[in-house]
C-alpha positions in Angstrom: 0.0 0.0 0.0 1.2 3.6 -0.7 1.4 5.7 2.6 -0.9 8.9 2.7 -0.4 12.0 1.2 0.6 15.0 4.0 -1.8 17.4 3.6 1.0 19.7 1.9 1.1 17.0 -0.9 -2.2 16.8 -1.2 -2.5 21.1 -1.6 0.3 21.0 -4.2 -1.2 18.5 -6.0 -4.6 19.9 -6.1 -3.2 23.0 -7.2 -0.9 21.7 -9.6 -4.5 20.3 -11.5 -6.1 23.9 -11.6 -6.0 25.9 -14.3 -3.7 28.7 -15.1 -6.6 31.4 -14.6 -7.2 29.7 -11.2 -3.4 29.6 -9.9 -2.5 33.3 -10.9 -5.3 33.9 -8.8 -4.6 32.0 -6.0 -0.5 32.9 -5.9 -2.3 36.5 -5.6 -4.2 36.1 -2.4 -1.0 34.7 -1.1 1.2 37.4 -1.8 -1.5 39.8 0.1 -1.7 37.7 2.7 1.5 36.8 3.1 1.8 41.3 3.0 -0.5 41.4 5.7 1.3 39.0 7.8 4.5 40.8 7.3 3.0 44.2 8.2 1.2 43.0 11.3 4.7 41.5 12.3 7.4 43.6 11.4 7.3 47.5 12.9 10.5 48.8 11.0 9.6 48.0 7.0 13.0 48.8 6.4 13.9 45.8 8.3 12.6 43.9 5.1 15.2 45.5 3.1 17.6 44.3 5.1 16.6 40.8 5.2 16.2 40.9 1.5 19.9 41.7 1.1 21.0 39.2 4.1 19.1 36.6 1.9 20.6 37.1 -1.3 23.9 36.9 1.1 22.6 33.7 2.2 22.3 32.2 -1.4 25.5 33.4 -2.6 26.8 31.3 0.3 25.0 28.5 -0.8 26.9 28.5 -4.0 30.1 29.2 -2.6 29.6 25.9 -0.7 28.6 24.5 -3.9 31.6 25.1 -5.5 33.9 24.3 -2.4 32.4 20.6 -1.4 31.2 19.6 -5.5 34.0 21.0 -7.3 31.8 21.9 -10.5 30.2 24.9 -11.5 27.3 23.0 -13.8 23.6 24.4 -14.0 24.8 28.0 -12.8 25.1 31.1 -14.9 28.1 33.3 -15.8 25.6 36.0 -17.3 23.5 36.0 -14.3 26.7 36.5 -11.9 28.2 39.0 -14.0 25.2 40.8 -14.3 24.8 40.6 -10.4 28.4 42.1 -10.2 27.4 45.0 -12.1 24.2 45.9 -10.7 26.0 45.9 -7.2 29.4 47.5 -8.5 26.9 50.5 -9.2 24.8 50.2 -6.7 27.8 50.6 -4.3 28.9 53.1 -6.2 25.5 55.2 -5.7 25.6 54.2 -2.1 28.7 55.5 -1.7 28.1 59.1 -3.0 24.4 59.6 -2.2 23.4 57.4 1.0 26.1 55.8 3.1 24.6 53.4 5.6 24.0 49.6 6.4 23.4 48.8 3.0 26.2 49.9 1.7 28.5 47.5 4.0 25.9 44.7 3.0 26.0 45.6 -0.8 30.2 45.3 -0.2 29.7 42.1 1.5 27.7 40.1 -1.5 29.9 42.2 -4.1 32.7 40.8 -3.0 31.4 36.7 -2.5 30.1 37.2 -6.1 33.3 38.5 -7.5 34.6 35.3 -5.8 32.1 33.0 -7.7 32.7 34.7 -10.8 36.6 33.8 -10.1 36.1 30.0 -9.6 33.5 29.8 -12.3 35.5 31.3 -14.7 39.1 30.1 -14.0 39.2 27.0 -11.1 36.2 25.2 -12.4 36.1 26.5 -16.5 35.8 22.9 -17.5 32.7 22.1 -15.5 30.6 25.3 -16.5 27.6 25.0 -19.2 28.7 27.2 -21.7 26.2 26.6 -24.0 23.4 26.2 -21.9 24.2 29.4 -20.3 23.0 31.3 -23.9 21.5 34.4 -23.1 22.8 37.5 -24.9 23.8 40.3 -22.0 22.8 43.2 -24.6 19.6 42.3 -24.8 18.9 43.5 -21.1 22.4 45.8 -20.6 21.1 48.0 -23.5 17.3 48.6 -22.8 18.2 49.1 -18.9 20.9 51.6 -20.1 18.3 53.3 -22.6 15.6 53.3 -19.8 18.0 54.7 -17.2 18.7 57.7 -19.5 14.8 58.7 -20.1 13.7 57.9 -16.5 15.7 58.3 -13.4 15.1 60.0 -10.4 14.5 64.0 -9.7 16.6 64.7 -6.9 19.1 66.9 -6.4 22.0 64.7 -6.7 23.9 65.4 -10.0 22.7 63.6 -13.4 25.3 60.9 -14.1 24.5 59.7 -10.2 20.8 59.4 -10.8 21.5 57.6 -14.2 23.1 54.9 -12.1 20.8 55.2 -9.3 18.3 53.9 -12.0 20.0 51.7 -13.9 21.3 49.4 -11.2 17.3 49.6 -10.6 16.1 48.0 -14.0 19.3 45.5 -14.3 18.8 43.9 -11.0 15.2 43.5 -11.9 16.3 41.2 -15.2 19.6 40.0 -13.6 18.2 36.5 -12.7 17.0 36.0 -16.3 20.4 33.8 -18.2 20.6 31.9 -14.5 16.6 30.5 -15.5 17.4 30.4 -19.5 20.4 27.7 -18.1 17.1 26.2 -16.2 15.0 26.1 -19.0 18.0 24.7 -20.9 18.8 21.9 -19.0 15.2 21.4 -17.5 16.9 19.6 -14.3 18.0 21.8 -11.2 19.8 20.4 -8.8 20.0 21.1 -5.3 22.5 23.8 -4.1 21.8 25.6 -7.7 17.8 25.4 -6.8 18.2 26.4 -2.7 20.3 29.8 -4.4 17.2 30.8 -7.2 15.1 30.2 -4.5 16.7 32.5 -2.3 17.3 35.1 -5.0 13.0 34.6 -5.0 12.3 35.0 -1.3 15.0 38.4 -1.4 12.9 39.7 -4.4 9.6 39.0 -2.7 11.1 40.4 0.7 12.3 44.2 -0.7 9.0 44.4 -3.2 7.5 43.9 0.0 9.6 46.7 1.4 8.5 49.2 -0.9 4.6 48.3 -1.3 4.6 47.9 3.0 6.3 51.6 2.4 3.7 53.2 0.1 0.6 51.8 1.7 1.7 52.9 5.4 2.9 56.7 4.1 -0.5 56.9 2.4 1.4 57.4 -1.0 3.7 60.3 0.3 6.8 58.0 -0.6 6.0 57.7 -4.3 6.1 62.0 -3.7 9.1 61.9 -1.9 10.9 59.4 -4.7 10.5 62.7 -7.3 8.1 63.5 -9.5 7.3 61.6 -13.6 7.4 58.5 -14.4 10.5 57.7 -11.4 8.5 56.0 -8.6 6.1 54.2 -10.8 9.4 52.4 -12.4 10.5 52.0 -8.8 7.5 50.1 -8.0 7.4 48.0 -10.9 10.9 46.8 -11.1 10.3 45.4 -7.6 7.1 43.8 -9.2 8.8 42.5 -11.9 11.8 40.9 -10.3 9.2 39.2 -7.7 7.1 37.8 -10.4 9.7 37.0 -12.7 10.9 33.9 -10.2 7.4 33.2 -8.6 7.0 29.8 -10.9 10.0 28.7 -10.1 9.6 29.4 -6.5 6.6 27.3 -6.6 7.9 24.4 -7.7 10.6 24.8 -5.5 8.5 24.4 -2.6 6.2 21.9 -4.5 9.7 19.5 -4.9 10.6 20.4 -1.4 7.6 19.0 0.3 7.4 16.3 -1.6 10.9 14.7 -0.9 12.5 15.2 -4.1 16.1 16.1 -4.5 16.1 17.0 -7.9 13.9 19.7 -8.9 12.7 19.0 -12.3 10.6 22.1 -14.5 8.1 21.1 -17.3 8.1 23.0 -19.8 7.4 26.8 -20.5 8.2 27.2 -16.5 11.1 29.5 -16.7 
């Protein structure tokens, strides 16, 4: 006889039969929820930024041990670390000149582990990495965020070339996670320590769109005010959006392979 399903299995697989209409729609009422929870919980919503950057910390850790105990660099993406690298090289940059505070130490901190992975994946383990799974032209997100940072960035008094970066490290981390799930897509098999580090790119997405919606709703709007004035904090707001939604599938089936035992994750098609 086959032992029961836990009622987690039996969720995911009732879920798994719905339609797409149906699941869109039900991922929605848990991200509100799931908002609620956080702002019932949580008193500082800056906190969540914070835990969105010691997250990401936490997956980059995850590869490094990765690397260290497997000795192979297959399934992840050069594009998407490099990418990473940049974003955060400007980001730093930004921090540096406009805002110097906790973030900038934790930006400093993941800069440097990813320059690290970049290293090992590049050099110590070149013969393991998936060059041509890992596909994805760089241009076609380096130029658009480039193009988008010169026609909208921020209003403030800082000088021009600063708010250009300000918003560019905006759109690119938004897209940065997109050659690490064409390598997904490629291969269609995940395994562990490369699906534990997308997921926790996920949850740190999740975590600082959280941030920012938690901030708006709770200033009654005057933080979209206080961002500047055009089309700035609506780009703001949707990056974060983006970036959340742009991993949610995969994050479901994440915990879907979780719960159910499996140490491979394995993606049907059209997932990522």
């Amino acid at each position: 006889m086959r032992p029961p399903k836990r009622p987690i299995q039996s969720l995911a697989a009732w879920v798994r039969r719905q339609p797409s209409k149906v699941k869109a729609f039900l991922a929605i009422i848990t991200g509100m929820t799931t908002l609620v929870t956080l702002r019932s919980i949580v008193n500082d919503h800056d906190n969540l930024f914070v835990a969105a950057e010691a997250v990401h910390s936490v997956g980059i850790s995850v590869l490094i041990y990765k690397l260290m105990k497997e000795k192979t660099c297959a399934g992840l993406s050069l594009k998407s670390q490099e990418l990473t690298a940049i974003f955060l090289a400007v980001r730093l940059y930004c921090s540096f000149v406009m805002e110097y505070d906790i973030h900038t130490v934790l930006d400093l901190a993941t800069l440097a582990t990813t320059l690290w992975v970049i290293y090992m994946i590049r050099f110590k383990l070149k013969s393991s990495y998936m060059a041509d799974k890992d596909n994805f032209m760089l241009h076609y997100v380096l130029a658009p965020c480039a193009v988008l940072a010169l026609v909208i960035h921020p209003s403030t008094s800082h000088h021009l070339i600063n708010r250009i970066f300000w918003a560019f490290c905006v759109y690119l981390e938004a897209v940065s996670v997109l050659p690490q799930l064409r390598v997904m897509q490629n291969t269609k098999i995940v395994e562990p320590f490369t699906a534990h580090y997308v997921f926790a790119l996920g949850v740190a997405r999740f975590l600082s769109c959280a941030h920012w919606v938690l901030q708006v709703v709770d200033s009654r709007g005057h933080l979209i005010v206080a961002l500047g004035y055009g089309l700035w904090p609506s780009m703001v707001l949707i990056s974060e959006i983006v970036q959340t939604f742009i991993l949610a599938d995969f994050c479901y089936y994440y915990i879907e392979s979780v719960f159910g035992g499996q140490l491979v994750l394995r993606l049907p098609s059209g997932v990522v």
